[in-house]
C-alpha positions in Angstrom: 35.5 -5.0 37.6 36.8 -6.6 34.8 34.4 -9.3 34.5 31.6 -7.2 34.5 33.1 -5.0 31.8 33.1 -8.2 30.1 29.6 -9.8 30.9 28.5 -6.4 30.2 30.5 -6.4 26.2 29.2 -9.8 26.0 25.2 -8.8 26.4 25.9 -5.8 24.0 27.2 -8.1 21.0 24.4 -10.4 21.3 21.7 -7.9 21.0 23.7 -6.5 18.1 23.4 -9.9 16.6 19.9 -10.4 17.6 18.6 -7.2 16.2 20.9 -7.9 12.8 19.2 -11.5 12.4 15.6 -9.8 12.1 16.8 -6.1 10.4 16.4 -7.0 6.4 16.6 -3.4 5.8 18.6 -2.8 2.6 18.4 -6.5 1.4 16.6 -8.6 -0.7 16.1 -11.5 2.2 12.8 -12.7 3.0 10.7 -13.8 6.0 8.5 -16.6 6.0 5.1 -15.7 7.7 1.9 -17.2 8.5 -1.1 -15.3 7.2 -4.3 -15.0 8.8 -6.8 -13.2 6.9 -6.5 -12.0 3.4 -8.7 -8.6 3.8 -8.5 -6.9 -0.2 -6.5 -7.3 -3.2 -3.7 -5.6 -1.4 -3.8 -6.4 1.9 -3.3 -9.2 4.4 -3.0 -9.9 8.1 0.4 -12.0 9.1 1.7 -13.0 12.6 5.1 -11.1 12.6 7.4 -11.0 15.4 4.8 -13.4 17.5 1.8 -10.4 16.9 -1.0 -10.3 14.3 -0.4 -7.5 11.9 -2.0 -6.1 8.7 0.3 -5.7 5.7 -0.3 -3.5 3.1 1.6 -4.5 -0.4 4.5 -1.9 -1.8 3.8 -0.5 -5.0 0.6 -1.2 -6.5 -3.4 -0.7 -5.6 -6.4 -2.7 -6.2 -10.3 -1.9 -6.5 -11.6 -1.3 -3.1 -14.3 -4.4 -1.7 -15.4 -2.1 1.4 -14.6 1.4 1.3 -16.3 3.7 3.2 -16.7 6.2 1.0 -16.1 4.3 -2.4 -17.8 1.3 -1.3 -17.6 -2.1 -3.9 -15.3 -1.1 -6.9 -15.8 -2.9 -10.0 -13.3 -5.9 -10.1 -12.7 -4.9 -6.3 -14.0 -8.9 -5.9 -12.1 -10.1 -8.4 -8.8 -8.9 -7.6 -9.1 -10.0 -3.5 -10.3 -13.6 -4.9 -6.9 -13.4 -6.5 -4.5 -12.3 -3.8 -6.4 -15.2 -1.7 -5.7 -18.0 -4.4 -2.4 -16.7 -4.7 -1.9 -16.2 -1.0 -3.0 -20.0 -0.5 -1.5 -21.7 -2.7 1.8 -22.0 -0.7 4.8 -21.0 1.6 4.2 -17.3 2.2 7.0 -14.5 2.6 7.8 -11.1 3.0 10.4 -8.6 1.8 11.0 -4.9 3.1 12.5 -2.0 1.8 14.9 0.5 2.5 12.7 2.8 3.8 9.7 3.3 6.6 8.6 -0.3 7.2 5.3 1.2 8.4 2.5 3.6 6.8 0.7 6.2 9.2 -2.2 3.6 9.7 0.5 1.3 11.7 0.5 -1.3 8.5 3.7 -3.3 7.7 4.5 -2.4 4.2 6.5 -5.3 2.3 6.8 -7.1 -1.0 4.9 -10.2 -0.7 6.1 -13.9 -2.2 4.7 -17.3 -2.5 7.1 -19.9 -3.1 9.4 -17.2 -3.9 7.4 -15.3 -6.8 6.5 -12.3 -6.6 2.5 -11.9 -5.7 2.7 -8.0 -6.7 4.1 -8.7 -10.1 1.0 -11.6 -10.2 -1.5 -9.2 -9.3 -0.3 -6.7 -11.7 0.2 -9.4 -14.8 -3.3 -10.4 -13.9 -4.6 -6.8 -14.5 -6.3 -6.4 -11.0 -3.9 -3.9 -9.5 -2.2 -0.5 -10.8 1.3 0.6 -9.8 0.6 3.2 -7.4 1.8 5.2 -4.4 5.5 5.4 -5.4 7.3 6.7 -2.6 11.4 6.9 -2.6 13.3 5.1 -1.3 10.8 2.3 -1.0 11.1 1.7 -5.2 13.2 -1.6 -5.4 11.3 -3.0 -8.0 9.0 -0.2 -9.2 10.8 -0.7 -13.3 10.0 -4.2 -12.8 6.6 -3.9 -11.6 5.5 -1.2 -14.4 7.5 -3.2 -17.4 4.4 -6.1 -15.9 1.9 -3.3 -16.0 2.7 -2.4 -19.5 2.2 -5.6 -20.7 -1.7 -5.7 -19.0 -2.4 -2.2 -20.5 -1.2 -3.0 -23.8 -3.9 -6.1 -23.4 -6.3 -4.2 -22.1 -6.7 -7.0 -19.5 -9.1 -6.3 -16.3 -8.5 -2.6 -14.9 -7.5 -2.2 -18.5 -10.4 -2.9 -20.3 -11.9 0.4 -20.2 -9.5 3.7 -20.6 -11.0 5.8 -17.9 -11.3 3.5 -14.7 -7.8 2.9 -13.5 -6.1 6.7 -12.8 -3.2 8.4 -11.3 -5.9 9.6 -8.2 -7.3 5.5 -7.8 -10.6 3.9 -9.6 -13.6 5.5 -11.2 -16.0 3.4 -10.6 -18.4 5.3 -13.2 -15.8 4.9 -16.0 -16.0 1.4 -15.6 -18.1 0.2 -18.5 -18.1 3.0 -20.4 -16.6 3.6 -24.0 -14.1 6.8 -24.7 -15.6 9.3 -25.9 -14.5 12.7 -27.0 -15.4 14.6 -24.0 -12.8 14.7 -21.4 -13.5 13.7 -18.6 -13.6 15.7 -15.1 -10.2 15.8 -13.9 -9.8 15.2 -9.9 -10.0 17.6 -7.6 -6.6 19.8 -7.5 -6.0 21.9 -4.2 -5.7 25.3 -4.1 -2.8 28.2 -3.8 -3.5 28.1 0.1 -5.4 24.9 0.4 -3.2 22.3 0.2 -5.0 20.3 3.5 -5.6 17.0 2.5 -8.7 15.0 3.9 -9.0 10.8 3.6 -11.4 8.5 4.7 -9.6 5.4 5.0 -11.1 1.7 5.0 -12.2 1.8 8.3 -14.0 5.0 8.0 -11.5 7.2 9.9 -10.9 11.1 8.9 -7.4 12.0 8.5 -6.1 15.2 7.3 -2.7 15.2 5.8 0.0 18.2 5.9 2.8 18.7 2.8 5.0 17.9 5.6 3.6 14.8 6.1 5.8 11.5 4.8 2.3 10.0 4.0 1.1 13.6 2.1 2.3 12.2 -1.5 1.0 9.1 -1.7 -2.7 10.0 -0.1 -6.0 10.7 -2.1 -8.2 13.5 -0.8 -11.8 13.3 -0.9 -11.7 17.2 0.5 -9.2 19.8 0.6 -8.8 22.2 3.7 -7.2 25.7 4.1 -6.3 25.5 7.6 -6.0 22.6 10.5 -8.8 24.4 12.1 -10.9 24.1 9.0 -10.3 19.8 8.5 -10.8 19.7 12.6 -14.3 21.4 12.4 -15.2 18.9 9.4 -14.4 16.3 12.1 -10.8 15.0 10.3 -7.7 14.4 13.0 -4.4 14.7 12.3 -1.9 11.7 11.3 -1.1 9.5 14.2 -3.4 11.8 16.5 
């Protein structure tokens, strides 16, 4: 009996020490990955834990390339040729955060390095990506990351360039090109008193509605706004993870 008791102490301590050699959570250690496809400015594909997975970066956004409601966004090409020169030019690893390790599209969501620098601080310097859907406690380096965007915006360098195109809501494409002018410009769509429903289309075309109680709700742009559940399931919109 005794034996077993310790066989079965044994097999419990290893697993412990198993699960702590892969849990970064709440440190600053990185993985070393392979990548397989770089897909935007933002995102990539890695083989993690021995399975193909798309990672989406912490902390900032870039032009869409293939959105299928925004389409091609200006600089949208510019800022994935970027990630890929970046992303090739050597050892590739990620970093996670305190909190959720995965969004409610089932992406990993990590800091991303090459050679041990820091690709989101790149792309931002760069002016190709924004700081964007800032979501505690997943912040780590979000005053390091903006102090980098400053610098771009007081440049005016890519995204920058035009006062109108980068925004709190994501890119407008038909700012892009255009010079400030005195009218102000249309703000984004705001919900409601009861109609606080949001509605995406993400990359791959799917329609999600999103409710406050939602962990993804803050961080998600709506192209529509719904009253009711019923009301986002009759324009065809599922729920998250459903």
């Amino acid at each position: 009996m005794k034996l077993k008791l310790m066989l079965v102490a044994v097999l419990f301590l290893s697993g412990c020490g198993m699960l702590e050699s892969t849990d970064t959570s709440g440190t600053t250690d990185q993985i070393d990955v392979e990548v397989t496809q770089v897909i935007d400015g933002d995102t990539i594909k890695i083989i993690y834990e021995g399975e193909e997975v798309t990672v989406r970066y912490l902390l900032i956004d870039t032009p869409e390339t293939n959105h299928p409601r925004l389409g091609k966004q200006p600089l949208g090409s510019e800022a994935t040729e970027e990630n890929k020169r970046l992303i090739e030019s050597g050892d590739v690893s990620i970093e996670f955060d305190v909190g959720d390790r995965f969004d409610d599209y089932d992406r990993l969501l990590a800091y991303i390095y090459v050679d041990g620098e820091s690709v989101q601080e790149q792309m931002l310097a760069s002016g190709l990506a924004r700081v964007a859907y800032v979501l505690p406690p997943n912040t780590r380096y979000l005053d390091d990351f903006e102090q980098v965007e400053q610098v771009a915006k007081d440049s005016q360098t890519g995204i920058w360039q035009y006062e109108n195109y980068s925004t709190d809501r994501g890119f407008d494409s038909e700012a892009y090109g255009q010079e400030p002018t005195s009218t102000p410009s249309t703000p984004p769509k705001e919900a409601t008193t009861d109609c606080d429903i949001k509605g995406n289309i993400n990359r791959s075309g799917n329609k999600i509605y999103h409710l406050p109680s939602d962990s993804s709700y803050e961080q998600t742009n709506p192209e529509e706004w719904f009253c009711s559940e019923q009301e986002a399931k009759n324009a065809g919109f599922k729920g998250v993870g459903q």
